[in-house]
C-alpha positions as CSV (number, residue, x, y, z in Angstrom):
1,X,0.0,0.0,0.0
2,X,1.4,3.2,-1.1
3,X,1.4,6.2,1.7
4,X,-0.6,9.2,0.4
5,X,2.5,11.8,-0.3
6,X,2.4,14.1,2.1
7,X,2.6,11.3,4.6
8,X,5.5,10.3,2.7
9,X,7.3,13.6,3.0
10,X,6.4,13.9,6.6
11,X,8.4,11.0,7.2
12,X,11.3,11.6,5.3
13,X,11.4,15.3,7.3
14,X,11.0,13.3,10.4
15,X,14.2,10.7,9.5
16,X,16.6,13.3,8.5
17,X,15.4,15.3,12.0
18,X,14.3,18.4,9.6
19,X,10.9,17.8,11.4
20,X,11.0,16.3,15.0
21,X,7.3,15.4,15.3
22,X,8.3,14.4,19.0
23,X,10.1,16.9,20.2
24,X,11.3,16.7,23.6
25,X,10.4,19.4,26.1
26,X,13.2,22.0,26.9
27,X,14.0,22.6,30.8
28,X,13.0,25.6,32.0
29,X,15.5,28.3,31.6
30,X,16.7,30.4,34.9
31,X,14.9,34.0,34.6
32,X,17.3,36.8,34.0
33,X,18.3,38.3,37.1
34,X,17.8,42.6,36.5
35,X,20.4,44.8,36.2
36,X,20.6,47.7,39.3
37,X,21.3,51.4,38.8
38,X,21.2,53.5,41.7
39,X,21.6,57.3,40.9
40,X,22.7,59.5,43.8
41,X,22.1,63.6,43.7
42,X,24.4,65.2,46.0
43,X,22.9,68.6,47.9
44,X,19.9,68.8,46.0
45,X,16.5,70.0,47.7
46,X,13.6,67.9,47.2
47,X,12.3,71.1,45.4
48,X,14.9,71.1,42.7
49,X,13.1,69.2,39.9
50,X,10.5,69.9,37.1
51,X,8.1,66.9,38.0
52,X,8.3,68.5,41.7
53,X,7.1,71.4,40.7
54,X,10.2,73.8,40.5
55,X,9.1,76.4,38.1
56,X,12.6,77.5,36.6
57,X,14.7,74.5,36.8
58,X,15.1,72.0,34.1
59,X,15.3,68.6,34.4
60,X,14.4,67.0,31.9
61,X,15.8,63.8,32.0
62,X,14.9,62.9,35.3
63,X,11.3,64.2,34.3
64,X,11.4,61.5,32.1
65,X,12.2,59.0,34.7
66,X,9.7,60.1,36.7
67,X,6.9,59.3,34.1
68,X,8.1,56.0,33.8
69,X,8.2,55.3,38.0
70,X,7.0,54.9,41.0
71,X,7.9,58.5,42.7
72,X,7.4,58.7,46.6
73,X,7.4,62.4,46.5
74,X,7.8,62.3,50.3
75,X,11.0,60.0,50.8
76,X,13.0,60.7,53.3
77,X,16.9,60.6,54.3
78,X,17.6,59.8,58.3
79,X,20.3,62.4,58.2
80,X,21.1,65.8,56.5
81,X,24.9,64.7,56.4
82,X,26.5,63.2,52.8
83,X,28.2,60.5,54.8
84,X,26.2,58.9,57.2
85,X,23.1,59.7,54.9
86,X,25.0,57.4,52.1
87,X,26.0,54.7,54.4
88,X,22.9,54.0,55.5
89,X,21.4,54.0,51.8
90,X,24.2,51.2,51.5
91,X,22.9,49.3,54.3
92,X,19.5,49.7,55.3
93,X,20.4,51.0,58.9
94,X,20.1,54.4,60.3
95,X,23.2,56.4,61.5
96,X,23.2,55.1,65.0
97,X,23.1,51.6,64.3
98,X,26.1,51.5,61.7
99,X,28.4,53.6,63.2
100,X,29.0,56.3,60.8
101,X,27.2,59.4,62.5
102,X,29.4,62.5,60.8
103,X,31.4,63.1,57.8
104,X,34.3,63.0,59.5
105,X,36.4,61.5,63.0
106,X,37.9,63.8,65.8
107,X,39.9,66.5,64.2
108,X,43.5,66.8,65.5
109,X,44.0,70.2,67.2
110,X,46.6,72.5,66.2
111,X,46.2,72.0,62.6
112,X,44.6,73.7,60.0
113,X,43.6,73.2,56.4
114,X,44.7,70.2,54.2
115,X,47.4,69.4,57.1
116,X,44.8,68.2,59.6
117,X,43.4,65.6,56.7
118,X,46.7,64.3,56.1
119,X,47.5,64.1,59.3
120,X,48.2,60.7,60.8
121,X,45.8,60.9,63.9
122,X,42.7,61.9,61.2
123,X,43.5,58.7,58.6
124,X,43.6,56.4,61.7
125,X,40.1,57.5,62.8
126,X,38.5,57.1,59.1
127,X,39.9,54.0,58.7
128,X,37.9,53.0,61.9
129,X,34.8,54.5,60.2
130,X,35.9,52.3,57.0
131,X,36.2,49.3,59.3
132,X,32.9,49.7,60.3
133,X,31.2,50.2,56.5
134,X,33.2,46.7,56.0
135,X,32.0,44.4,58.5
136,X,28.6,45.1,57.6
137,X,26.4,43.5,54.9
138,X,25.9,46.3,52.4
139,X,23.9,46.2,49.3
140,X,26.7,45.7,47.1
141,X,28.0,42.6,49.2
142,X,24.9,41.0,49.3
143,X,24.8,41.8,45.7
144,X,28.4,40.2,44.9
145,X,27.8,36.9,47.0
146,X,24.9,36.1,44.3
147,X,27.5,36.6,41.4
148,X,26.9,40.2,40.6
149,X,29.2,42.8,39.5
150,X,29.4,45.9,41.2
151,X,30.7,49.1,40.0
152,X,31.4,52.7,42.6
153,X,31.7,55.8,41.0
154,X,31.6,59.6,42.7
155,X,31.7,60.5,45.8
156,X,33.4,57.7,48.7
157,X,34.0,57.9,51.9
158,X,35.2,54.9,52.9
159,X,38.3,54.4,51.6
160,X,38.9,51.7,48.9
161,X,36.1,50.6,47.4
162,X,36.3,47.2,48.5
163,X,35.5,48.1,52.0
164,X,31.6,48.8,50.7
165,X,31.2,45.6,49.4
166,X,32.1,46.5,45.1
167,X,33.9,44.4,43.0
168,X,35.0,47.5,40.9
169,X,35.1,50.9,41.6
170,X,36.9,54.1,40.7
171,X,37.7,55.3,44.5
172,X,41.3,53.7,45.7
173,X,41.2,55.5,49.5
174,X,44.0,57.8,48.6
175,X,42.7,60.1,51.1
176,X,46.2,61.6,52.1
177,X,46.6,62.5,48.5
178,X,43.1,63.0,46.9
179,X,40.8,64.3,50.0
180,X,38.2,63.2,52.8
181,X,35.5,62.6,49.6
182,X,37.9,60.0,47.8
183,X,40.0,60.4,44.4
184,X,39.8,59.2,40.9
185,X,35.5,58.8,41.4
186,X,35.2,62.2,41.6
187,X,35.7,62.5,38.0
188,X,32.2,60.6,37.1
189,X,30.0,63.4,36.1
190,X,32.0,66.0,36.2
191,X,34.6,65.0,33.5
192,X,33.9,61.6,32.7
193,X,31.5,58.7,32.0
194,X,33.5,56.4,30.7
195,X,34.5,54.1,33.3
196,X,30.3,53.4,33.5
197,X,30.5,52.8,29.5
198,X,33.2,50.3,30.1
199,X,31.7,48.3,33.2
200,X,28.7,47.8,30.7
201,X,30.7,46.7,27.9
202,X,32.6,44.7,30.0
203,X,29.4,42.7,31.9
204,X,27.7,42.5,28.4
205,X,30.3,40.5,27.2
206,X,30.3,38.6,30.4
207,X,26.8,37.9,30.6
208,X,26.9,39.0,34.6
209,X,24.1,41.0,36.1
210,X,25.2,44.6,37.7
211,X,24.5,47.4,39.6
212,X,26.1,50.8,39.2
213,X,26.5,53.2,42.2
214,X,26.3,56.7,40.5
215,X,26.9,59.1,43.1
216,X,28.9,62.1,41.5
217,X,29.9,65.3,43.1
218,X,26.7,66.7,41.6
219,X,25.3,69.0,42.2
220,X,27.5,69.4,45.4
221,X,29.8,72.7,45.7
222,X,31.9,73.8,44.1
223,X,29.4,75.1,41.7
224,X,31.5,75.4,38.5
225,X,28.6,74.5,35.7
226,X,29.5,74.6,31.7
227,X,29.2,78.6,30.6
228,X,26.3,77.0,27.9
229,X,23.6,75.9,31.1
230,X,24.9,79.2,33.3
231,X,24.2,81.6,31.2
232,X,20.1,80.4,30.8
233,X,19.6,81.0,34.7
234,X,21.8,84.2,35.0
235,X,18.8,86.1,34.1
236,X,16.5,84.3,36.1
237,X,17.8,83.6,39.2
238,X,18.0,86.1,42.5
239,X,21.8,85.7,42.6
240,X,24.9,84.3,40.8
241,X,25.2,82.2,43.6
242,X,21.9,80.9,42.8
243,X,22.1,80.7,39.1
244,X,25.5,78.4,39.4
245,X,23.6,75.9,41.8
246,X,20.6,75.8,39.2
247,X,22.5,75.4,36.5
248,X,24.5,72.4,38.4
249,X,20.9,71.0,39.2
250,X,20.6,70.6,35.1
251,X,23.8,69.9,34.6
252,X,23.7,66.4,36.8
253,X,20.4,65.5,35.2
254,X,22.0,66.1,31.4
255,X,24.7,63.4,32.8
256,X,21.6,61.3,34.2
257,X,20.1,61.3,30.5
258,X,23.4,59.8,29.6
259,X,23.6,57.1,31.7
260,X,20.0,56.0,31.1
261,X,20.6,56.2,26.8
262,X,23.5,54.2,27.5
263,X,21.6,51.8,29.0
264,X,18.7,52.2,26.4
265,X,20.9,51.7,23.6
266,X,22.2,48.4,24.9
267,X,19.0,47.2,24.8
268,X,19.0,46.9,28.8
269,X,15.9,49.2,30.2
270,X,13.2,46.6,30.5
271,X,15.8,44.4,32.4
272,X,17.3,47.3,35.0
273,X,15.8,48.8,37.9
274,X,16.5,52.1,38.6
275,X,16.4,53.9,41.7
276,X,17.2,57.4,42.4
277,X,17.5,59.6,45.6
278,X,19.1,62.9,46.6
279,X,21.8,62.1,50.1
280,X,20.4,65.4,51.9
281,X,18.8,68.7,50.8
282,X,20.5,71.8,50.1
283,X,18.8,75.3,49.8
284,X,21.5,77.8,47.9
285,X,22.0,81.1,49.8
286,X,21.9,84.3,47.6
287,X,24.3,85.5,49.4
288,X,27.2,83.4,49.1
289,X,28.3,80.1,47.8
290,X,27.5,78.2,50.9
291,X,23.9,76.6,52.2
292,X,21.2,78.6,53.8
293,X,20.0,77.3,57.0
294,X,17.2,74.8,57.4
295,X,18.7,72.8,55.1
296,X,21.8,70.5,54.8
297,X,22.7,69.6,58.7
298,X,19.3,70.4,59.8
299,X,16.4,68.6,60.9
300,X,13.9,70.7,58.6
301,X,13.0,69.1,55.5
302,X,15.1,71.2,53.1
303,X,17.7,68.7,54.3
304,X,16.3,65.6,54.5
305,X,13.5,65.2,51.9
306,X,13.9,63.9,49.3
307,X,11.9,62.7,45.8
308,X,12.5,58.5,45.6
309,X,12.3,57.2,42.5
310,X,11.8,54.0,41.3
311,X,11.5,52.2,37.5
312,X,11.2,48.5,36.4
313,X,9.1,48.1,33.1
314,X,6.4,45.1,33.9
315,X,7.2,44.9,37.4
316,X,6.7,48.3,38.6
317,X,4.0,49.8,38.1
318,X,4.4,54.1,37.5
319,X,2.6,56.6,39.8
320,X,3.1,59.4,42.2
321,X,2.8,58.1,46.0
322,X,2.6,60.3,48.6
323,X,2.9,58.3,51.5
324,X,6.3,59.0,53.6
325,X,9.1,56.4,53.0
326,X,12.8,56.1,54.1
327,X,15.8,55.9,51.9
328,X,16.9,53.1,53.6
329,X,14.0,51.5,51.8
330,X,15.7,50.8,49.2
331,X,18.3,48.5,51.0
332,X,15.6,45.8,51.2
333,X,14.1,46.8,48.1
334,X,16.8,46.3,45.3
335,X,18.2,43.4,47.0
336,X,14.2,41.6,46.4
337,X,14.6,42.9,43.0
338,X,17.1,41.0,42.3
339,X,15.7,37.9,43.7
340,X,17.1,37.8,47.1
341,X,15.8,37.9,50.6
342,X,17.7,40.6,52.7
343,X,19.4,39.9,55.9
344,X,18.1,40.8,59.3
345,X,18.9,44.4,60.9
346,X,17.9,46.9,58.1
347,X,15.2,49.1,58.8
348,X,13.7,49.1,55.4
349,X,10.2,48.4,53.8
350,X,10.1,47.0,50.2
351,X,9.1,50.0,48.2
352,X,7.5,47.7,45.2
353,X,5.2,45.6,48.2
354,X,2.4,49.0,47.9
355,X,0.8,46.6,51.0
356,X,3.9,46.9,53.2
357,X,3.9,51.2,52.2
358,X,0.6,51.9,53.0
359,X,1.4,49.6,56.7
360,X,4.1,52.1,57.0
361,X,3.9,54.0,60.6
362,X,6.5,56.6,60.3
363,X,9.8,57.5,59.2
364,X,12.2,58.4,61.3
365,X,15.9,59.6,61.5
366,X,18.4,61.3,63.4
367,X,20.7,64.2,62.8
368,X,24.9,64.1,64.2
369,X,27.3,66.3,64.8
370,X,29.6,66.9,61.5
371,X,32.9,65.5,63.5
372,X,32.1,62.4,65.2
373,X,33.1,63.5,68.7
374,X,33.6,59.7,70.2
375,X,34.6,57.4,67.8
376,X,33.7,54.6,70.8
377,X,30.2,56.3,71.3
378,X,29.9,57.8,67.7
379,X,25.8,58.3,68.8
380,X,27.0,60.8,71.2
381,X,27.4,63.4,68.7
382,X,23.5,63.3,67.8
383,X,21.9,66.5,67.5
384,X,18.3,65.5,67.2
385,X,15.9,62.7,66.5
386,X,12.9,63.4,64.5
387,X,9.9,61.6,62.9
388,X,7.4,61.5,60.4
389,X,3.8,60.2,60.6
390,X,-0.1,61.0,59.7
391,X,1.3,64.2,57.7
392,X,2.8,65.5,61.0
393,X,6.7,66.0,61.4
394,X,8.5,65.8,65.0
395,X,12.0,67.0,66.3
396,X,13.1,66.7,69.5
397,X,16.6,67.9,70.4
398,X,19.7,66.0,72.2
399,X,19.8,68.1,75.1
400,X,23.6,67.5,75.4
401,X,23.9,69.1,71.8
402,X,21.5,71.2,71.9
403,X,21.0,72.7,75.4
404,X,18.6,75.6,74.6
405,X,16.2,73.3,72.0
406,X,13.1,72.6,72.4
407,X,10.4,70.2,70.7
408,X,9.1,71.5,67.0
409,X,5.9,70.0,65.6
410,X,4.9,70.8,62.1
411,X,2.5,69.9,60.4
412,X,4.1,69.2,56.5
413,X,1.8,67.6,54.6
414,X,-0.1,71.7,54.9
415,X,2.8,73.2,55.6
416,X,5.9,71.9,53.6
417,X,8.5,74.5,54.2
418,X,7.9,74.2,57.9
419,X,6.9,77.6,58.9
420,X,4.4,77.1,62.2
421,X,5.8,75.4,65.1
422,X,2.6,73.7,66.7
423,X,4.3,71.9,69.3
424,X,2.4,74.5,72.2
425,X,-1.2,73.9,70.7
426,X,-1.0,69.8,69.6
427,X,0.9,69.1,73.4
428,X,-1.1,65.1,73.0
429,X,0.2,65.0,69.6
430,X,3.9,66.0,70.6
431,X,3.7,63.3,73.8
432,X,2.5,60.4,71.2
433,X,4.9,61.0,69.2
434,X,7.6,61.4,70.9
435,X,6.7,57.8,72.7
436,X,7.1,56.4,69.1
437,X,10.2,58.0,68.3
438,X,11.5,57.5,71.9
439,X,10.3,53.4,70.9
440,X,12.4,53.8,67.6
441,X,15.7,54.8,69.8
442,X,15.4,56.8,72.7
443,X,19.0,58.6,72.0
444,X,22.1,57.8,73.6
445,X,23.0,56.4,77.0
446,X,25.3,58.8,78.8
447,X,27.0,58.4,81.9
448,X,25.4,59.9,84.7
């Protein structure tokens, strides 16, 4: 009996394995673990954006982000310091619990200028702060132990940056040579991007997952912005000193823009999760190049609020949230991202769990001393503790610190730049309060 043909050619597909007509099932492939960037502004009030509102600054890139994220527009930092602010975005603890309370240990007396920084007694006592940043289980360590790569750029405080936990990095902890905020990673930003373009190139041809720490001196003093951006705000601004710091504001979002079409183009956005966050506020005096007060070093929120901004195509969905987070949020946060469960001891929420932000109770934080008086009791140089909850802000001051202080209650989510102290007409509010915070830490123990 003859087979009809097509029967015929079936077969004959089938024999010469052209046509498998059993084919056997594949095993299921490991998803692809997402790539982390985590962008870092550096003195930039929660203000200072287009999509916060800022009628004169452009920002157009980080607009963009914003669009395509979830944006807590009331994140928080837990201190209006660079240094312990960072290092506790690095590991999901607040100031008091990791150590690393100021910018800098005990000054050495007698010396002045770049002399005291070089000076033998200073390196000893930031290598203690870098021994503490070491033994604990930052982001990037977590990160590295589950076979990703992970590149420092910008500002470092900690010495080599090996000591946070990256497998690459641009800082080397030439302090003695370079300065307290670390050496070659300054450059990011400022002058270069390369060494981001060739971590990418290199893990593309490696197949490894990533995360990028982009925190550049930007748009941190000194404000030295391209002639091209300066000259727009010159006209608009109060001041010079205002129109530098505005046009530093776009001149770290036109590096953002770069970062992010370097990442586009390789084809890489719908497999990275970006994050962004400013390390503490910064309102520009007109007066002179420095910071006017309520802002960086103080407990107001021109110093410790910041926009948090978070992007993962299909995963997370965009929106504006209003509801107070943390910055160390995002400790616990990236780390789930990526398909790992945190350690114990941070005092994160996972930003993409909307259940475990709406549970939220407060944020809370506490603000040092710049020197760290007591490297042995580094808590000692706190200043005060404050919290956030029900659209109500709290600060309580150290009395140590701050003998003449007294309790501040404001309520932000009306008043946002902090203008009435209600702390004499809400006296149950200020008691309740303080109980939480005082549950949260209740400051440090001092001999009697």
């Amino acid at each position: 009996m003859r087979l009809p043909r097509w029967i015929a050619c079936l077969l004959a597909l089938a024999v010469t394995g052209a046509l498998p007509l059993f084919a056997k099932p594949r095993p299921a492939s490991r998803p692809q673990r997402p790539n982390l960037l985590l962008i870092i502004a550096d003195d930039q009030a929660w203000t200072d954006y287009g999509h916060m509102g800022h009628p004169i600054v452009r920002t157009p890139n980080l607009d963009r982000l914003a669009r395509q994220s979830r944006v807590f527009t009331r994140g928080y930092v837990p201190s209006s310091l660079c240094c312990p602010s960072l290092a506790s975005i690095l590991t999901g603890r607040p100031p008091h619990i990791h150590g690393i309370t100021g910018n800098d240990p005990p000054l050495p007396p007698g010396l002045s200028g770049a002399a005291r920084y070089a000076s033998p007694e200073f390196l000893h006592g930031r290598a203690r702060m870098n021994a503490r940043m070491e033994a604990l289980p930052t982001l990037p360590r977590i990160l590295a132990g589950q076979g990703y790569r992970c590149l420092q750029t910008g500002k470092w405080w900690q010495g080599h940056f090996r000591h946070g936990g990256f497998t690459d990095g641009m800082t080397l902890g030439e302090e003695a040579k370079a300065g307290r905020h670390g050496d070659e990673g300054l450059r990011i930003g400022r002058e270069t991007l390369q060494p981001i373009r060739d971590f990418l190139d290199d893990t593309g041809r490696t197949g490894e997952p990533w995360m990028v720490w982009y925190a550049p001196m930007l748009p941190h003093d000194p404000h030295t912005p391209p002639d091209r951006i300066l000259r727009r705000y010159e006209p608009l601004a109060p001041s010079i000193h205002v129109a530098r710091y505005w046009a530093m504001v776009e001149w770290f979002d036109e590096t953002c823009g770069e970062i992010l079409g370097e990442i586009e183009r390789r084809g890489l956005a719908d497999n990275t999760v970006v994050a962004f966050v400013a390390d503490n506020g910064w309102i520009q005096s007109a007066d002179s190049p420095r910071y006017a007060p309520r802002s960086k070093q103080s407990p107001y929120d021109g110093g410790l609020r910041t926009p948090i901004l978070l992007r993962w195509p299909g995963h997370i969905r965009p929106g504006r949230v209003e509801q107070p987070v943390s910055s160390m949020d995002l400790y616990p946060t990236l780390i789930r991202c990526a398909g790992i469960e945190p350690p114990a001891g941070h005092h994160g929420i996972d930003l993409a769990d909307a259940r475990a932000v709406r549970s939220r109770k407060g944020v809370f934080g506490a603000c040092f001393l710049h020197d760290i008086p007591d490297l042995e009791h580094p808590e000692r140089g706190l200043r005060w503790r404050w919290m956030v909850r029900d659209g109500w802000k709290l600060i309580v001051p150290d009395p140590a610190q701050e003998p003449h202080g007294a309790a501040q209650l404001f309520r932000v989510s009306r008043d946002p730049l902090e203008t009435r102290d209600l702390a004499g007409a809400e006296a149950r509010r200020v008691r309740s309060m303080k109980a939480s915070l005082d549950a949260w830490w209740p400051g440090p123990q001092r001999d009697p």
